[in-house]
C-alpha positions as CSV (number, residue, x, y, z in Angstrom):
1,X,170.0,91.9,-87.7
2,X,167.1,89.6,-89.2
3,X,166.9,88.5,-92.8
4,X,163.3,87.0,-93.9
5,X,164.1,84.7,-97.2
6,X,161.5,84.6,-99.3
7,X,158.6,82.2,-98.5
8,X,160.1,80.7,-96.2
9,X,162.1,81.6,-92.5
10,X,163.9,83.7,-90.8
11,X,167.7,84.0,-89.5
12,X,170.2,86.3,-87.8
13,X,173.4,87.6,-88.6
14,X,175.9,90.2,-88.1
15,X,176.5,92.8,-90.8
16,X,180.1,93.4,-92.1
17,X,179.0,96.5,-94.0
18,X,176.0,98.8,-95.2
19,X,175.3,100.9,-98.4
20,X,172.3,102.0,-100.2
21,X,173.4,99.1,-102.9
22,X,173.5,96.1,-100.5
23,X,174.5,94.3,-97.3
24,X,177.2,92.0,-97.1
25,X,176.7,89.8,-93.4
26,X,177.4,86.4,-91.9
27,X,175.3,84.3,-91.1
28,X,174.8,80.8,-89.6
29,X,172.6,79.5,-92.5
30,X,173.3,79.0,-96.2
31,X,171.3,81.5,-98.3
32,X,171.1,80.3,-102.1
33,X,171.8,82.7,-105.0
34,X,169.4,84.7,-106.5
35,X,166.8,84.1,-102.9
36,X,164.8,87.6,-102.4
37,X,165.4,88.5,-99.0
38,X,164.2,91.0,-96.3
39,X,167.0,92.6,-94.2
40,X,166.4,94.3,-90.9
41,X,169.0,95.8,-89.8
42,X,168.4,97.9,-85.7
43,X,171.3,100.4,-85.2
44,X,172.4,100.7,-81.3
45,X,171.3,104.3,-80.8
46,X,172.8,106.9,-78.6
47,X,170.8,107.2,-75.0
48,X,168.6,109.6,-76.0
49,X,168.3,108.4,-79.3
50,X,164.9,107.3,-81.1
51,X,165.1,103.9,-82.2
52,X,165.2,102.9,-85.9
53,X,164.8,100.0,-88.1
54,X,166.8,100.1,-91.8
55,X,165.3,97.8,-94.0
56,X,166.6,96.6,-97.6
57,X,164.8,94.0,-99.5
58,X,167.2,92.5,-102.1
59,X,168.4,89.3,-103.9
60,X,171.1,87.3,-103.1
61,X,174.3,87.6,-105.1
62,X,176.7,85.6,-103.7
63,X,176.7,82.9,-100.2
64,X,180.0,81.5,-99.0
65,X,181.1,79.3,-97.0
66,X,183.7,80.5,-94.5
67,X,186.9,78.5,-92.9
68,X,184.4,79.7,-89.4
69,X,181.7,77.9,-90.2
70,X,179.8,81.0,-91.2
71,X,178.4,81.9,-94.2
72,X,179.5,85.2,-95.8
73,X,176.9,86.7,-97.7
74,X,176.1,89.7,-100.2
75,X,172.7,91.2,-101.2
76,X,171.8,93.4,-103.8
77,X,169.1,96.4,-102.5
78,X,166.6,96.0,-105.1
79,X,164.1,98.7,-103.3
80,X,164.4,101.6,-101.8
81,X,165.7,101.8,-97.9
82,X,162.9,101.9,-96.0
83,X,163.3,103.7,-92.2
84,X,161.1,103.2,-89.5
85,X,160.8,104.8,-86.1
86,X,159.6,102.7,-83.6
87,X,157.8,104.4,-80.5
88,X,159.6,104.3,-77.3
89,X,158.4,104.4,-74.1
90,X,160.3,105.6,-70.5
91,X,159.1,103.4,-68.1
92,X,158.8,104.9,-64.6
93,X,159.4,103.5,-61.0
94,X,156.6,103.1,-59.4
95,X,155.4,105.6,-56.7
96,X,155.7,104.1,-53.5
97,X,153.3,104.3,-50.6
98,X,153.6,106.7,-47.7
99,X,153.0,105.0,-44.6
């Protein structure tokens, strides 16, 4: 998982849970109340599954710091989910010579 913070960078975290409402995660970084944020979230699909990207682009409603050293924190989905398919391509071996 990514999250963009508004005008500004970009960290990684791992999600704790997932609803259309929000996202709470942990991450490494501090995020500060009220920061719009961009969440990327890329689900580990099944084998033959297409691959997807779940994006929620919220605010910031609470950032804590954790006995871990982690940050635990909550985001409000202020815009509809978004759901993209991303192409996906088999790569073959290649053909080998006859000789």
């Amino acid at each position: 998982m990514q999250v963009e913070i508004e005008g500004s960078s970009e960290i990684s975290g791992v999600t704790e849970s997932v609803s259309g409402h929000g996202v709470l995660l942990y991450a490494d970084s501090l995020i500060n109340l009220g920061t719009g944020v961009e969440i990327v979230l890329v689900p580990k699909p099944e084998p033959a599954a297409r691959k997807i990207q779940l994006i929620y682009a919220g605010k910031v409603l609470r950032s804590e710091l954790l006995a871990t050293g982690r940050f635990a924190v909550a985001a409000a989905c202020e815009r509809c989910v978004a759901v993209k398919a991303e192409e996906t391509h088999l790569e073959q071996a290649p053909e080998k010579d006859p000789q």
